[in-house]
Chimera marker file (.cmm) of the C-alpha trace (Angstrom):
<marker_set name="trace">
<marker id="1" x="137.969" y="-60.400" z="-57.597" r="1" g="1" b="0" radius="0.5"/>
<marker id="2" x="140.199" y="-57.352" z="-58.777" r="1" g="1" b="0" radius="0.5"/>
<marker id="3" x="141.806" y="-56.079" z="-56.203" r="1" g="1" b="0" radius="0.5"/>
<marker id="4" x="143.854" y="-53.256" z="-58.253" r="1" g="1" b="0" radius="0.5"/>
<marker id="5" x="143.298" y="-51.857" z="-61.566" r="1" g="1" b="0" radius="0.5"/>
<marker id="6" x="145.063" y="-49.120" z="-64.058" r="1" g="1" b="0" radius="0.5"/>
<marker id="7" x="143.367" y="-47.437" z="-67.071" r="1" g="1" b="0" radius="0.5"/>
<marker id="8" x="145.112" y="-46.990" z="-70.160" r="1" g="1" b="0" radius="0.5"/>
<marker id="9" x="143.798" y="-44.936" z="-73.205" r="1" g="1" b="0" radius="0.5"/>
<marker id="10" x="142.480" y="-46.613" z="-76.455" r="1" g="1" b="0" radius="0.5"/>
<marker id="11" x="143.171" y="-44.707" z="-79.299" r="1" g="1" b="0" radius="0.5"/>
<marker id="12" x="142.044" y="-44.881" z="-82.796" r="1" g="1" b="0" radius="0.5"/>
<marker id="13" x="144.662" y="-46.566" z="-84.791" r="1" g="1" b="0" radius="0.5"/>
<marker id="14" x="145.839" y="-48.374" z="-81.389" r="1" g="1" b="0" radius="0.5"/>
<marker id="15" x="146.909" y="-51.904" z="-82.108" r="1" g="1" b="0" radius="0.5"/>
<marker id="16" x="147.036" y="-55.244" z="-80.069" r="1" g="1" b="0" radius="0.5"/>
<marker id="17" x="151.254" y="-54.390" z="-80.071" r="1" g="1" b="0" radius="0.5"/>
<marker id="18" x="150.819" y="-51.132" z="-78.897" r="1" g="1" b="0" radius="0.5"/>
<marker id="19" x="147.390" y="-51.919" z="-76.525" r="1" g="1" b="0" radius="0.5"/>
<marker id="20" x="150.161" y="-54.550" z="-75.109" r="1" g="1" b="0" radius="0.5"/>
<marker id="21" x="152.787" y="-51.846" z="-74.505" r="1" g="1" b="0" radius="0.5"/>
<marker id="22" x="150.813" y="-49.634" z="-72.650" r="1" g="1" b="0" radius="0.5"/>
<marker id="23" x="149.095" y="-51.839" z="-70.539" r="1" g="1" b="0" radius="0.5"/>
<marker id="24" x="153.134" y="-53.373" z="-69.644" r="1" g="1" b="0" radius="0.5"/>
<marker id="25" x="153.500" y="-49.513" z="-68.931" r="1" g="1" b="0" radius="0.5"/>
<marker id="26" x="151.590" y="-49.430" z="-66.205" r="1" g="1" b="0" radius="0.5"/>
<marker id="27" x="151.621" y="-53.519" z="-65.134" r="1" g="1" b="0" radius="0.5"/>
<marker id="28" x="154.171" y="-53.506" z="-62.295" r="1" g="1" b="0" radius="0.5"/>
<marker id="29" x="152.673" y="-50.034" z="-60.800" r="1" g="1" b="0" radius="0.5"/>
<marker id="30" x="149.298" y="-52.234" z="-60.542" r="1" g="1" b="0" radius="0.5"/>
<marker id="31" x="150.538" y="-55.154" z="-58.948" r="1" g="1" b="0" radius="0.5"/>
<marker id="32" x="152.524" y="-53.070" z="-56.407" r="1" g="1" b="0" radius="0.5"/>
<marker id="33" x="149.496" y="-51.314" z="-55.428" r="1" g="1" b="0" radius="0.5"/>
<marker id="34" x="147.220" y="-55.171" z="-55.417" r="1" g="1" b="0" radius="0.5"/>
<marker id="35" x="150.428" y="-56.705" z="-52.911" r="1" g="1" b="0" radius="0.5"/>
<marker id="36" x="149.922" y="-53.592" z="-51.026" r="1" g="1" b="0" radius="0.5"/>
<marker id="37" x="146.401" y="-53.888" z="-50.182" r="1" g="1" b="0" radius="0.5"/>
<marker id="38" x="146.726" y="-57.682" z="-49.844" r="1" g="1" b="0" radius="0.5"/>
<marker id="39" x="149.835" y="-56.679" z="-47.473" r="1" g="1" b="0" radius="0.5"/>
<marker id="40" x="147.407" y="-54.164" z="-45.198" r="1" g="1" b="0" radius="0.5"/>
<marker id="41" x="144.777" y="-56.962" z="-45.316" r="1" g="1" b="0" radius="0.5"/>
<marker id="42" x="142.683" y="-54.925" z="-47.382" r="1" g="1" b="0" radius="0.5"/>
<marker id="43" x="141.382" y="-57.063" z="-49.601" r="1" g="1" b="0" radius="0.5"/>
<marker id="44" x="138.108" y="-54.934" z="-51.173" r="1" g="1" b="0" radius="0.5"/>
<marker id="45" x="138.031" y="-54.909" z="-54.932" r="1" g="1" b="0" radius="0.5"/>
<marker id="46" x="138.125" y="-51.799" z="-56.808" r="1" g="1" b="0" radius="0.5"/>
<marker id="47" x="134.813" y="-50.593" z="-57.629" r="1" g="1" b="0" radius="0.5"/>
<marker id="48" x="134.329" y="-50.768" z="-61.105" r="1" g="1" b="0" radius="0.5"/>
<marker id="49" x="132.374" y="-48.665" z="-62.815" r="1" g="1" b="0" radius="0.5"/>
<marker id="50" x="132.382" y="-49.924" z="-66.556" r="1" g="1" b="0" radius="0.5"/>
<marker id="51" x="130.082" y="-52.162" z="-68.219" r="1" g="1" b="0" radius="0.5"/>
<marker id="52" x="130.884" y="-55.993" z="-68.651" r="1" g="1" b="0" radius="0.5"/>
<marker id="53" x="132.829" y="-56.752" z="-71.802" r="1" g="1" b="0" radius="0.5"/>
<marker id="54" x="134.343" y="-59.242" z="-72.846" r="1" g="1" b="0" radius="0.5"/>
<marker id="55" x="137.330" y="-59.791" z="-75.829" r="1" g="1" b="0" radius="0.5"/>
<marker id="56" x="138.596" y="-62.580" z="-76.740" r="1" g="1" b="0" radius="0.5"/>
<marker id="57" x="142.503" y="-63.750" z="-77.506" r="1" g="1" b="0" radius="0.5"/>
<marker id="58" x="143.790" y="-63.392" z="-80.962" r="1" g="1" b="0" radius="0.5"/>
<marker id="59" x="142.245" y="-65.525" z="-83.709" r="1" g="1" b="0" radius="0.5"/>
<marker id="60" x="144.558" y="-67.110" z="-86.055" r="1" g="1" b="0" radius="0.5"/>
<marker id="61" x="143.044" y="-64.979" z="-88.466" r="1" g="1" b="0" radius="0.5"/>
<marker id="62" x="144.055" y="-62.379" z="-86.298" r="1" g="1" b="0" radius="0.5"/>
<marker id="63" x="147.992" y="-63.302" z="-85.984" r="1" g="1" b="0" radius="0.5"/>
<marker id="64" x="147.576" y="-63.692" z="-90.102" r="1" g="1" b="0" radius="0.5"/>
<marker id="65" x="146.320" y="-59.910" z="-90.256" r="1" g="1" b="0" radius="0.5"/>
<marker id="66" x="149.439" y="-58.375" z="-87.849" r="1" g="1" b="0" radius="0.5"/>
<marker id="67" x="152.394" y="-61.364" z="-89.827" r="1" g="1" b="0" radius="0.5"/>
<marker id="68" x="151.015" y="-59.697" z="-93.499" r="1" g="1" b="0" radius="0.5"/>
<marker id="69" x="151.336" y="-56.284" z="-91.958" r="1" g="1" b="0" radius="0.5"/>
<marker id="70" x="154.728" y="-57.164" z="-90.536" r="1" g="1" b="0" radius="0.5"/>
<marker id="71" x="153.749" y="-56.102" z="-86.782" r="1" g="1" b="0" radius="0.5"/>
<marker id="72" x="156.001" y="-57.322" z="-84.179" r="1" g="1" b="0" radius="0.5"/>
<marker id="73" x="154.068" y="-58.657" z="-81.023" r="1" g="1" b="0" radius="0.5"/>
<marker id="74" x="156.185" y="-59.355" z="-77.691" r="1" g="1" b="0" radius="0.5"/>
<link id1="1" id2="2" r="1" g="1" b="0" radius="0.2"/>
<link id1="2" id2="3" r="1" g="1" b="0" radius="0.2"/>
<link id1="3" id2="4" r="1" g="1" b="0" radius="0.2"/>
<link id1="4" id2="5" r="1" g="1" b="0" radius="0.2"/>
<link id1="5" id2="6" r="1" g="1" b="0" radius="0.2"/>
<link id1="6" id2="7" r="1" g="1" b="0" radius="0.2"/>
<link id1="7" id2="8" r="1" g="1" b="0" radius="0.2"/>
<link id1="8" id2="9" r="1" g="1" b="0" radius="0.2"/>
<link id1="9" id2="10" r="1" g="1" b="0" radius="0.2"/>
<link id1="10" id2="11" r="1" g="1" b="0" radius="0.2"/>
<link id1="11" id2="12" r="1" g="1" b="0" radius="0.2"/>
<link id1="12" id2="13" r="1" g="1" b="0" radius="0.2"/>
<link id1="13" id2="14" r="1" g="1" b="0" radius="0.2"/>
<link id1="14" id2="15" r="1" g="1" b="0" radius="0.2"/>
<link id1="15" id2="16" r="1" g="1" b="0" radius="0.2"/>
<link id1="16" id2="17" r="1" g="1" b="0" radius="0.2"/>
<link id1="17" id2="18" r="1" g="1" b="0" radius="0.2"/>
<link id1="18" id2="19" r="1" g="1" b="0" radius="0.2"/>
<link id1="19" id2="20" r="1" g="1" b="0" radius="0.2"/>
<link id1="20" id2="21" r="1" g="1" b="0" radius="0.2"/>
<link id1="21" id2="22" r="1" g="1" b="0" radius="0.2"/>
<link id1="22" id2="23" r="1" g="1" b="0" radius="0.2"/>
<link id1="23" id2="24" r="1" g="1" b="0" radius="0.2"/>
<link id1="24" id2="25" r="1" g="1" b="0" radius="0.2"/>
<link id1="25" id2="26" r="1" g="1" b="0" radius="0.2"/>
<link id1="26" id2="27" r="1" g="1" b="0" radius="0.2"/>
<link id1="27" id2="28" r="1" g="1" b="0" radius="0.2"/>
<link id1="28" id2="29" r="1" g="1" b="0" radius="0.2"/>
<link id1="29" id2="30" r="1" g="1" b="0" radius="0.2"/>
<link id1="30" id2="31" r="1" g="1" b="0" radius="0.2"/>
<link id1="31" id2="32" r="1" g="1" b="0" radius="0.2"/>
<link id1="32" id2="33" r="1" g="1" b="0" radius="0.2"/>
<link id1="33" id2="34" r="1" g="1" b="0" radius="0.2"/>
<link id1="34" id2="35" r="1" g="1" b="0" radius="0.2"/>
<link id1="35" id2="36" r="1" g="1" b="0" radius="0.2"/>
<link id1="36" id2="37" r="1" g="1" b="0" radius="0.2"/>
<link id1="37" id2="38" r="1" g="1" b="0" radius="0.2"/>
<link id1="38" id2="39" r="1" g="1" b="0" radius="0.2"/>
<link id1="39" id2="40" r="1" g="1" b="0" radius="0.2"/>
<link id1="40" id2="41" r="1" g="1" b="0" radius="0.2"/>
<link id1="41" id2="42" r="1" g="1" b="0" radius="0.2"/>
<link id1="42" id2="43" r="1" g="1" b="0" radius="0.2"/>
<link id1="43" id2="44" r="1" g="1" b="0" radius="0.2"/>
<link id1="44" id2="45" r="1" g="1" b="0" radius="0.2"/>
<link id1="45" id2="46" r="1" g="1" b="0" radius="0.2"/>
<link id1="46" id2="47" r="1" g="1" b="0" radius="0.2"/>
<link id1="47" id2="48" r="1" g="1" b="0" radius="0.2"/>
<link id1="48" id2="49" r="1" g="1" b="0" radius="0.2"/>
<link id1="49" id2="50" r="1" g="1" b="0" radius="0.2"/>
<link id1="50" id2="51" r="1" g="1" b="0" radius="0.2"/>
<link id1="51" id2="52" r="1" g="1" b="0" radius="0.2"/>
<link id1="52" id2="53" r="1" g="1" b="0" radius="0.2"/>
<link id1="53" id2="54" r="1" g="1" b="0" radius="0.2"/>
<link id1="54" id2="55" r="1" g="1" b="0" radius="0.2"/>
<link id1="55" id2="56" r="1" g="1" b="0" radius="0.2"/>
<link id1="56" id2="57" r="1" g="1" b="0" radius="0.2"/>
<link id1="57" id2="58" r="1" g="1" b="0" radius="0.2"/>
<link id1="58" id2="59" r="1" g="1" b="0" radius="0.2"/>
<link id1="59" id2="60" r="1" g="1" b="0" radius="0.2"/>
<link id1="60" id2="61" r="1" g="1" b="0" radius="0.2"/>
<link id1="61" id2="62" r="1" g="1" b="0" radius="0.2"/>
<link id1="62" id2="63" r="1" g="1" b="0" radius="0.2"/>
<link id1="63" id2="64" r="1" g="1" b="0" radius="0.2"/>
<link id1="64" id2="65" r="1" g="1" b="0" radius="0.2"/>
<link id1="65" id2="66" r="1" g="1" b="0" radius="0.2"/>
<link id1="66" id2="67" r="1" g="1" b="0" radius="0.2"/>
<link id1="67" id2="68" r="1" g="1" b="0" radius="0.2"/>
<link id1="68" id2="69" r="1" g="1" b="0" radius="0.2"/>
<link id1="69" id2="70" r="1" g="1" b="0" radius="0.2"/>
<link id1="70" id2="71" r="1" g="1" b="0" radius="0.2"/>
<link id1="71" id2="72" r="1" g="1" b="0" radius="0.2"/>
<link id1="72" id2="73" r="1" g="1" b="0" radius="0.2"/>
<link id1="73" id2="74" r="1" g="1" b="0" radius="0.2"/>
</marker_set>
């Protein structure tokens, strides 16, 4: 169950460093507003209105792309 969510854009050119770095942006703000509701005893997930994806972690082919282009990740 998701009990708070926060969009963050995807641009073109966006990366998995800077896809992290926005969604840290907004990570505390989300939680605060999940231990809110869970604090009210509101406990209704958001209503989602996206389609069901799914992406998976970082292959090691992956991490071998972002070390040969020298891309610093946490």
């Amino acid at each position: 169950m998701i009990l708070a969510q926060s969009p963050v854009s995807v641009e073109p050119g966006d990366t998995i460093d800077t896809l992290y770095q926005k969604c840290f942006g907004v990570s505390a703000q989300t939680v605060l507003t999940a231990l809110k509701k869970i604090e009210s005893g509101d406990h209704s997930p958001v209503s989602n209105h996206y389609l069901d994806s799914y992406y998976s972690l970082p292959t090691k082919k992956h991490w071998q792309e972002l070390r040969r282009r020298k891309v610093k990740f946490i």
